[in-house]
C-alpha positions in Angstrom: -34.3 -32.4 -19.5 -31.3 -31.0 -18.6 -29.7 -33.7 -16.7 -30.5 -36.0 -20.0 -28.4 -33.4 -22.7 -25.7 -33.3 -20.2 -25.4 -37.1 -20.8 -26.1 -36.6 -24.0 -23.0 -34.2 -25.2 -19.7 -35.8 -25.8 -18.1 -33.2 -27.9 -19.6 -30.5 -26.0 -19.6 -29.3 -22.5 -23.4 -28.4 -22.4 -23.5 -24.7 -20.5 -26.9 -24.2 -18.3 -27.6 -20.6 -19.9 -27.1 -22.1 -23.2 -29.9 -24.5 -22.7 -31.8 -22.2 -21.8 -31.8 -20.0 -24.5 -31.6 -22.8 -26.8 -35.0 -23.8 -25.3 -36.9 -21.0 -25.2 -36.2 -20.2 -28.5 -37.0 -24.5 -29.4 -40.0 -23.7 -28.4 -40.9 -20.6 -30.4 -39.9 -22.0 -33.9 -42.3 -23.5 -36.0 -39.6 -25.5 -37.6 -38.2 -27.0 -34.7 -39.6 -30.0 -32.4 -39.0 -30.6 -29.3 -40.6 -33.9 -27.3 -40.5 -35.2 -23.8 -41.4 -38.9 -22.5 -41.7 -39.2 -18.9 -42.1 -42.1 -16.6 -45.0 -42.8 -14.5 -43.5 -41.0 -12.3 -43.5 -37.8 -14.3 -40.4 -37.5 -14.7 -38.6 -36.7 -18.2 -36.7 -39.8 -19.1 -35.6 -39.0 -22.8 -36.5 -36.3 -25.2 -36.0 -35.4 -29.2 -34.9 -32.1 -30.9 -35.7 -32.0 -34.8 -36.0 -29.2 -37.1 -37.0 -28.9 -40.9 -35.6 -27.4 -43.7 -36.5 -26.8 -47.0 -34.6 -28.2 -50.1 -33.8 -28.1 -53.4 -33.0 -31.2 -54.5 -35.8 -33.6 -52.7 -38.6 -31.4 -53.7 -39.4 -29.5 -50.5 -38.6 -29.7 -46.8 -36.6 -32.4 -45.4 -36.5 -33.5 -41.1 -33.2 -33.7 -39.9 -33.1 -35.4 -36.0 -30.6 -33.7 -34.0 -31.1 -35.5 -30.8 -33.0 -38.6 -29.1 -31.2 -39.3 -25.3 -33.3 -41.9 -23.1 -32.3 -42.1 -19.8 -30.2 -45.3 -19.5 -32.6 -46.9 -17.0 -35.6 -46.6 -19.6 -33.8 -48.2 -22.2 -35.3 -50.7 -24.2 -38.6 -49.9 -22.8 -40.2 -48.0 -26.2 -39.2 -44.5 -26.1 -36.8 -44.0 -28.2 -39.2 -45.6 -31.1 -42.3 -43.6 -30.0 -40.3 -40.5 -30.2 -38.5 -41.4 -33.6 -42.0 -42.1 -34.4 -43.9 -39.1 -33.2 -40.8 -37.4 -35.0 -41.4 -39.2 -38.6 -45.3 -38.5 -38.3 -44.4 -34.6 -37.8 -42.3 -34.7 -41.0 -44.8 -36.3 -43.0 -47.7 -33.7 -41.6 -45.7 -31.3 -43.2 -44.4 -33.0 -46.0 -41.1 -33.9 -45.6 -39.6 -36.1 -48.5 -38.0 -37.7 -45.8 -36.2 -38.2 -41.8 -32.6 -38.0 -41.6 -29.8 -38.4 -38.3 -26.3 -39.1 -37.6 -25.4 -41.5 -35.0 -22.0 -42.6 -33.2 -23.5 -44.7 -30.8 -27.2 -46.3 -31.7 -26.6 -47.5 -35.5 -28.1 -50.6 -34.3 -31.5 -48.7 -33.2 -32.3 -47.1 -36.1 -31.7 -49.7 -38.2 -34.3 -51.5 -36.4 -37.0 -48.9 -37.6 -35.8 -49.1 -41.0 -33.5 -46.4 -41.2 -30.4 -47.1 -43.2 -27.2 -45.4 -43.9 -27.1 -43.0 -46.5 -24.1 -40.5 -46.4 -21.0 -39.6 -44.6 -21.3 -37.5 -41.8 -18.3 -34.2 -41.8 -18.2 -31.3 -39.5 -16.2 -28.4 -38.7 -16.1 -27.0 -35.0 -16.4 -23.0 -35.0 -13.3 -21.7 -33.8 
């Protein structure tokens, strides 16, 4: 996975030991999901973080996609849905009003499942 969320950062310079505590602790939260597709080969090609969060205003918990990276050369091949979707299916298992994301780069992908825009997107970079 690792090779993939170095591709995936643009704003960040992804740090080995940060991944790694990231991970572990990914792993260990009931609120967060993490999923892999690998190629026939067994190797991991793409992967999705989530996490969920409860809210006031849409009645209960909410699933917020952080990140979805295929690996270029298994583009347009089904993964990036199957994930979105194995993602979507989580949030409804746990009731999620609904699946939210911000892109840069793949606007045109999630429009093709259906997602549409919805807000604009601010951040703040910790100093």
């Amino acid at each position: 996975m690792w090779p993939l969320v170095c591709k995936f950062a643009t704003s960040f310079v992804p740090e080995r030991q940060s991944f790694e505590t990231s991970f572990a602790s990914v792993i260990a939260e009931i609120s967060a999901l993490a999923l892999v597709g690998v190629d026939t080969d067994g190797q991991i090609v793409g992967y999705l973080l989530a996490a969920s969060h409860q809210t006031f205003f849409a009645n209960g918990p909410v699933v917020w996609i952080e990140e979805l990276m295929v690996a270029e050369h298994a583009r347009r091949g089904g993964l990036g849905s199957k994930l979105t979707a194995e993602a979507e299916a989580w949030g409804q298992s746990i009731g999620a009003a609904y699946v939210s994301l911000a892109t840069r780069r793949a606007p045109e992908f999630y429009r093709a499942l259906g997602y549409e825009p919805s807000a604009t997107f601010f951040r703040k970079v910790s100093q």
